[in-house]
N, C-alpha and C positions, 0 to 999 in steps of 0.2 A: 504494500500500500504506500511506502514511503515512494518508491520511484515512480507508482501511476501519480502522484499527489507532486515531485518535482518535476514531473513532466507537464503536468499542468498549471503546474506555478513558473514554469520558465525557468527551472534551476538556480530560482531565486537564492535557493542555502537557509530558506525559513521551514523549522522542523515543525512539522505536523502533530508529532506527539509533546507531551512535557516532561524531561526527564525522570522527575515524581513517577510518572505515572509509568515508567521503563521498566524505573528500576521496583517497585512494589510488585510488577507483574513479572520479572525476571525469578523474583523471592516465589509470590504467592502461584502465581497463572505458570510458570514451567517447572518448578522445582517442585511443588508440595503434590501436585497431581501424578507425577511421575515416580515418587515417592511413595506413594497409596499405592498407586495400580502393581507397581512391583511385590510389595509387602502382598498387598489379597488378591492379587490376580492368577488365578491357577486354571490352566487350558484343561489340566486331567486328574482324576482322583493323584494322591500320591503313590499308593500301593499299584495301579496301571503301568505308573510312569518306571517305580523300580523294579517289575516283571519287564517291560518294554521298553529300554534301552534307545532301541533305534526312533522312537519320536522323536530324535533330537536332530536324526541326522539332516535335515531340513540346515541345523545352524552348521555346520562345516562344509557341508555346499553350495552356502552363500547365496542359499536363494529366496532370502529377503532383502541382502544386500547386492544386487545385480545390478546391471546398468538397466533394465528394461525396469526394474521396480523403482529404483531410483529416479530414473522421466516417467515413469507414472506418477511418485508422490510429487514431483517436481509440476507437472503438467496443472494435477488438482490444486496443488497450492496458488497457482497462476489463475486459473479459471473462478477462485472461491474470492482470492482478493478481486480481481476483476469485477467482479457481482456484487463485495459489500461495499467498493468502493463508487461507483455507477453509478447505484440504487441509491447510496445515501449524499452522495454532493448535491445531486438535485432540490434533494429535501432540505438541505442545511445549508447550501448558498445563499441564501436569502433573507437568514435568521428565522427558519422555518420551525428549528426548535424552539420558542421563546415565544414567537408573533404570527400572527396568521399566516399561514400557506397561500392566500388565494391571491390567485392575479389582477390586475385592473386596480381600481382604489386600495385597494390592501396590500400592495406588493412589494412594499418594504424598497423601493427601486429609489427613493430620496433622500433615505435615511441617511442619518452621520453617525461617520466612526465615533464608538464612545457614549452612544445616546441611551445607553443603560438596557439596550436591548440583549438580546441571550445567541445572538449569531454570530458570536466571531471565533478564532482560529484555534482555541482550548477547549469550544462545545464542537466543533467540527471534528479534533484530532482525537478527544475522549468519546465520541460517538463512535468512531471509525473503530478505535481501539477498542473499545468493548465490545464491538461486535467480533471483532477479529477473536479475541478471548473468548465470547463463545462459540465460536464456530469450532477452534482449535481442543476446548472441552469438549463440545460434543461428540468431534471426531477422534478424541482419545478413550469417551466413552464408550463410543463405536468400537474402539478396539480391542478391546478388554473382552473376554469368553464369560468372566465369572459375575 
């Protein structure tokens, strides 16, 4: 999302997100989830797994680490920012969080920077981010068997 967001900002060098809000979700949103799903996440009973040995052989023939799974999770990460990215500039270029959405009289198109409204570049980069945070929870809840 950072590079559809300075592509559209003209490589201006102004950050989307707030560092706050990086590094809380660097802590909470990728460490503590990853954390859980290891500790209780089990594909197969445990007495299966110690008669059946070979379940594993999947990890030393690297075929969750392959190039073809790799441009796949590569591909979906591309396709998922694309979508939350799209779907919500429209809604929040306009200070669409905060003020009316509607066009014509109510279109937020005269307003001035600072006029106490809820549209500017903290509610735009913390909407983006928390979507992206849940997209990224869901699909590590999707991943989990148990």
């Amino acid at each position: 999302s950072i590079i559809v967001f300075s592509s559209r900002s003209l490589h201006s060098g102004n950050p989307l997100y707030d560092s706050w809000i990086i590094a809380v979700f660097n802590f909470v949103g990728a460490s503590l989830p990853v954390v859980f799903m290891a500790i209780f996440d089990r594909d197969l009973p445990r007495e299966y797994i110690l008669q059946n040995p070979e379940v594993y052989k999947s990890g030393p023939c690297n075929e969750y680490l392959s190039v073809r799974m790799t441009l796949r999770w590569a591909f979906i990460t591309i396709i998922q920012v694309l979508v939350i990215y799209h779907f919500s500039a429209p809604a929040l270029q306009l200070g669409g969080g905060a003020t009316s959405a509607f066009k014509g009289l109510m279109g937020n198109f005269d307003r001035e920077v600072g006029d106490g409204e809820g549209g500017d570049m903290k509610v735009f980069g913390t909407t983006i981010y928390s979507q992206l945070i849940f997209v990224v929870t869901m699909k590590a809840l999707y991943e989990t068997k148990s």
